[in-house]
N, C-alpha and C positions, 0 to 999 in steps of 0.2 A: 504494500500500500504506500501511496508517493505522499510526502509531507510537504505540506506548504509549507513556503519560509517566511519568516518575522519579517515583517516589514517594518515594527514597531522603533527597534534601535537608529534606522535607517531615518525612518521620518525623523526621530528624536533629535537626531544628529543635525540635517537640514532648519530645523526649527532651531538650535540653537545658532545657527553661524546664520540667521537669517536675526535675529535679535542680536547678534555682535554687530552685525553692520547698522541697524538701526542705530544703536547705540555709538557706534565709533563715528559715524560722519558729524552729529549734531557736537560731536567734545572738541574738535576744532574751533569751534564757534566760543567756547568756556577757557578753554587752555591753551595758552601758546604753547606751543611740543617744543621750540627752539628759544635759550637765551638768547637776546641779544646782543650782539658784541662789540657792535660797532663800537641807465640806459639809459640830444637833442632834435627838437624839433624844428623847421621851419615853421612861421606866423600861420602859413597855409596848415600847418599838422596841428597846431594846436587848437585850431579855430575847431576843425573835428571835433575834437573833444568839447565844445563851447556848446553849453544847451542841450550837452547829451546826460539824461539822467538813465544810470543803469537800476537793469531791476533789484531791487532792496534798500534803495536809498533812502535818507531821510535828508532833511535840512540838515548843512552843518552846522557843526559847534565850535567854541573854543574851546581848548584842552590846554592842561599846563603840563610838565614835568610827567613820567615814565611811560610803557609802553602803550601801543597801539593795534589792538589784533585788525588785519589786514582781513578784508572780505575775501572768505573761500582759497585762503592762504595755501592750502595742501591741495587745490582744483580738485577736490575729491566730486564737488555735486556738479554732475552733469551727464553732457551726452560727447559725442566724438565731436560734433561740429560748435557744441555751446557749450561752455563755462558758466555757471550760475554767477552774476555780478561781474562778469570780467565782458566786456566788446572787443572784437577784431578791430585791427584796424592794416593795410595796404593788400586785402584781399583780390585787390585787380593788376598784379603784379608776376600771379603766377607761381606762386606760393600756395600749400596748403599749411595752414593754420588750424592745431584741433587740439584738441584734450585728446593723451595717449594717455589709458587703461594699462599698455605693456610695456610703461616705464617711469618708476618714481626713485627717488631718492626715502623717501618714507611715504607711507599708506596704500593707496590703489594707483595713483594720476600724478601725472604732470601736464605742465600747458609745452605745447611744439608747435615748432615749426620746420619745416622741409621747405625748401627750396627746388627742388627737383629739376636740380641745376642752373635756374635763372638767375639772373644778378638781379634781387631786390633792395630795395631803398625804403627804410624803415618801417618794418612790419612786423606786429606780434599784437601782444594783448593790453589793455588799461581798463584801472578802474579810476572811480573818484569815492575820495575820502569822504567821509561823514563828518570828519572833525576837521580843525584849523586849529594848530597850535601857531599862531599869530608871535614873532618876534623870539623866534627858539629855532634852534636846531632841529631839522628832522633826520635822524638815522634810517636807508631805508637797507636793507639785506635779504640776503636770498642763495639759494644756489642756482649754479648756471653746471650744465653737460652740454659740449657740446662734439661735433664728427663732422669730418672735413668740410672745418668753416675755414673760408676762403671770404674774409671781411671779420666782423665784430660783432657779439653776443652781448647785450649788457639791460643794468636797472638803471632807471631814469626817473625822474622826479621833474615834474612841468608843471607851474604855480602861474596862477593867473588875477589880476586884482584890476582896481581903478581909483583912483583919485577921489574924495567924495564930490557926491554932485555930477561924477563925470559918468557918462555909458557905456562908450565904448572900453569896451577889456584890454587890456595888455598882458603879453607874457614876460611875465617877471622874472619866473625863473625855468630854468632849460639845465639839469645837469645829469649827469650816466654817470654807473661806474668805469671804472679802467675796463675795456673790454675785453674779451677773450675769444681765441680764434685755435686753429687747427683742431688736434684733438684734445679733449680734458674728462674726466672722469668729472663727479660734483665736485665743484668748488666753488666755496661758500666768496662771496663780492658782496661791496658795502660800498654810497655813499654817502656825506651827511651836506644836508642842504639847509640853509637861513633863509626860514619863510619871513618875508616882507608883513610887515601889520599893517599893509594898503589888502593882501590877499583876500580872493575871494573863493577861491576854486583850487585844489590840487588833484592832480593825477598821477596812478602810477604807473608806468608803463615798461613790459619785459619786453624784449624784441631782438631783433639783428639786422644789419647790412652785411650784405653780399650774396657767396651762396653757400649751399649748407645745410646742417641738420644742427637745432640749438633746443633744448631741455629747460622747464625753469619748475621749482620745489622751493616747499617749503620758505614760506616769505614773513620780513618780519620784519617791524614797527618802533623805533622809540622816538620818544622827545626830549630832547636835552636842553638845558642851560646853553646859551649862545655863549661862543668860545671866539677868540682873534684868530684870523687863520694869516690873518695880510703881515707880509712882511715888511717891513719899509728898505726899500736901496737893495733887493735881490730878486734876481729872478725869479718871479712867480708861474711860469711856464713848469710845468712837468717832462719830462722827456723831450727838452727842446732839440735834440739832432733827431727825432724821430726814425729812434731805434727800435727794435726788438718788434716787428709789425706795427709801428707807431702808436704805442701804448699811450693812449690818456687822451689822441686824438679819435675825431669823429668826421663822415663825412655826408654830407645831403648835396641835393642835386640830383642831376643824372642818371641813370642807374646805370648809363654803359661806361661809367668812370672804371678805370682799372687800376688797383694798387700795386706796386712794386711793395714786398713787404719783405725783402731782403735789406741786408745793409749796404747800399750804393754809394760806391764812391767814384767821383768825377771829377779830376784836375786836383787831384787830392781832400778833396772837399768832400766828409759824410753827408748822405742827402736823402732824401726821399723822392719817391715819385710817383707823379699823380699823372694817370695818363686818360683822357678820352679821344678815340679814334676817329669818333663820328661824331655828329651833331654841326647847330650851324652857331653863328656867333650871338645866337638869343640862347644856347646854353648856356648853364649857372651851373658848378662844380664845387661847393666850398669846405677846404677842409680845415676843422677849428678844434678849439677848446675853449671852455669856460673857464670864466676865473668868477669868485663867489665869494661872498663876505665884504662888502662894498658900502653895504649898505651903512650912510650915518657916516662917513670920513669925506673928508675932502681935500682934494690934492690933485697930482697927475699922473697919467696914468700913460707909459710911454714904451711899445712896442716897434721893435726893427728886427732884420732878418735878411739873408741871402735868396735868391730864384735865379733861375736860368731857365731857358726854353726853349723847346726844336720843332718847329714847322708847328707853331701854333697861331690857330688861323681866328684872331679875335686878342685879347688881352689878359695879364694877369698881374694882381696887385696884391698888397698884405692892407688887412680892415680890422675895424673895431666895430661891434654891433652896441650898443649900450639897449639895455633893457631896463626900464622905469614905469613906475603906473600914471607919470604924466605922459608918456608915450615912447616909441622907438627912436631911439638916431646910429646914422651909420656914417662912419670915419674910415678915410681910407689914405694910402701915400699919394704924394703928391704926384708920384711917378710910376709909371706901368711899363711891362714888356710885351714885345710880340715878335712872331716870326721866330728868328733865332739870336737869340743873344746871348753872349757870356754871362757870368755870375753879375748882378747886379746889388749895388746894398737898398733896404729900403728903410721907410720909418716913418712913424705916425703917431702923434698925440695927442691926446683928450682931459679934459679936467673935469674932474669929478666934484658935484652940489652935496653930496652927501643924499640924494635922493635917487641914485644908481641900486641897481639891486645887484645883477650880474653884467659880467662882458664876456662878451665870444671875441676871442682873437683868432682870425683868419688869416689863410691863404687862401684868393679869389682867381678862379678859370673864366672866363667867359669865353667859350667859343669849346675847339676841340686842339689838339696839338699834346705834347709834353711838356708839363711842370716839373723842376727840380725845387726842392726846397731845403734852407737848410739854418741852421746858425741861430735859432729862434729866440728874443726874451722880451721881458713884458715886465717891466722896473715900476712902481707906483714912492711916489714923494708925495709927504704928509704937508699939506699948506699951511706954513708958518704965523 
């Protein structure tokens, strides 16, 4: 006589790993699983984000001093194409952009992105904050995985405010961490940004330039006590020969710009290189970095630098963007190259009201051709 089998352990077993997961996804929401220890946009990428309220949002608030749980920080809730609180953004680029199920650093998920070999220009996930810690430090952190990226992986922080009385928004602040390229296992990137008390909106935003496969987990939140980061009479540039795949810079524009991310040397001169093949002389190429903590000193602020260029058909100069909630201005050398010229020196400077929040220091392409770059600093003097 045949004996049926117990099904009873079997269901038992299903019911309980079916209440673990109930349970495990809502404790993200309660407990940050990581200490904290402690990825720019163009005007066009942030405006994106302007007016866009994600689902679960509330009004912000002010917050003072310690941390801040990020919405859906472990991308645990969701489907392959949506993130609960988190929006795509450069999805007509040719990129897929999804929630992977078969790859995290802790839990079930991470937020990806593929590239599927196209050169994209800044694309991945953001949210916006609920809170405003207004005249503080934000620390923002996270791990980044990424596989044959060929461009930069990183977190970013994008603050937006206005003057009172005034409407139109400004972007205030634009900063990433140092990115990260070729192959990398998790590793944990930080960095800490001075929100403006004009601020009305921040965003966070994981993403990459170039092409590639990038990973983002486990994301995390603090506030701190505002620190001096300015140094007075030193270079404030980070990686000014722009070594090691040009660490600490970023670049928007174009997407058919091509990095040289070796160490190139030319007439003896370490250099960088920034190449677009195509396009016509209404291309924009710019590759920059932030400097930040600005905000509330006044003084001047005084960038120079080397370039050379071969067969480029259009111009190329060094700039200063200044970012303020009375509005944008942009600085640039009095002098440009084009075609083919030797190393040239340049130089540019700006005096700061004390009402500056960040500056982008650039190297500017317009058109298509080779950029060399090199020799980079960015000196600020305290007004007497």
């Amino acid at each position: 006589m045949l004996k049926t089998k117990d099904k009873k352990p079997k269901e038992l077993f299903l019911l309980v790993i079916i209440l673990l997961l109930l349970i495990s996804l809502p404790l993200q929401y309660l407990v940050q699983k990581e200490v904290v220890v402690g990825l720019p946009s163009d005007a066009g990428h942030s405006e994106a984000h302007e007016g866009h309220e994600e689902e679960g949002h509330s009004e912000t608030e002010e917050v003072r001093t310690g941390p801040i749980i990020v919405t859906n920080f472990g991308f645990e809730v969701g489907t392959r194409e949506q993130i609960w609180g988190w929006s795509q953004v450069g999805t007509d680029q040719g990129a897929v952009i999804f929630r992977d199920d078969d790859v995290s650093r802790w839990g079930f998920a991470s937020a990806a992105i593929n590239t599927n070999d196209a050169l994209v220009n800044d694309c991945g996930w953001y949210t916006k904050l609920d809170e405003l810690p207004l005249a503080r430090d934000l620390v923002f952190s996270g791990y980044v995985k990424t596989e044959a990226l060929k461009g930069e992986a990183y977190l970013r922080v994008l603050c937006q405010g206005a003057l009172e009385g005034q409407e139109q928004q400004q972007l205030l602040a634009s900063l990433s961490t140092d990115d990260l390229h070729g192959d990398h296992d998790w590793t944990l990137t930080s960095l800490e940004c001075f929100i403006p008390p004009e601020a009305s909106g921040i965003w966070l935003e994981i993403g990459m330039f170039g092409s590639g496969q990038a990973w983002f987990d486990d994301l995390s939140l603090e506030v701190k006590e505002r620190q001096d980061r300015i140094v007075v009479g030193e270079n404030l540039i980070r990686n000014p020969e722009l070594a090691d795949a040009a660490r600490f810079w970023h670049v928007f524009g174009t997407t058919t710009a091509l990095l040289d991310y070796g160490n190139v040397v030319i007439a003896g001169q370490p250099t960088f290189l920034l190449r677009c093949n195509s396009g016509t002389e209404d291309n924009s190429t710019v590759l920059y970095q932030s400097l930040s903590g600005f905000y509330g000193r006044t003084g001047t602020l005084t960038i120079s630098g080397r370039m050379r260029c071969e067969v480029l058909r259009g111009e190329a100069f060094l700039g200063l963007r200044i970012l303020r909630a009375g509005g944008e201005m942009d600085f640039r050398s009095a002098n440009a190259i084009s075609g083919n010229m030797a190393w040239t020196d340049f130089n540019a400077a700006v005096i700061l009201d004390g009402s500056v929040d960040d500056v982008w220091v650039s190297a500017n392409m317009q058109g298509s051709g080779s950029l060399y770059v090199s020799s980079l600093t960015a000196t600020y003097e305290e007004k007497q």
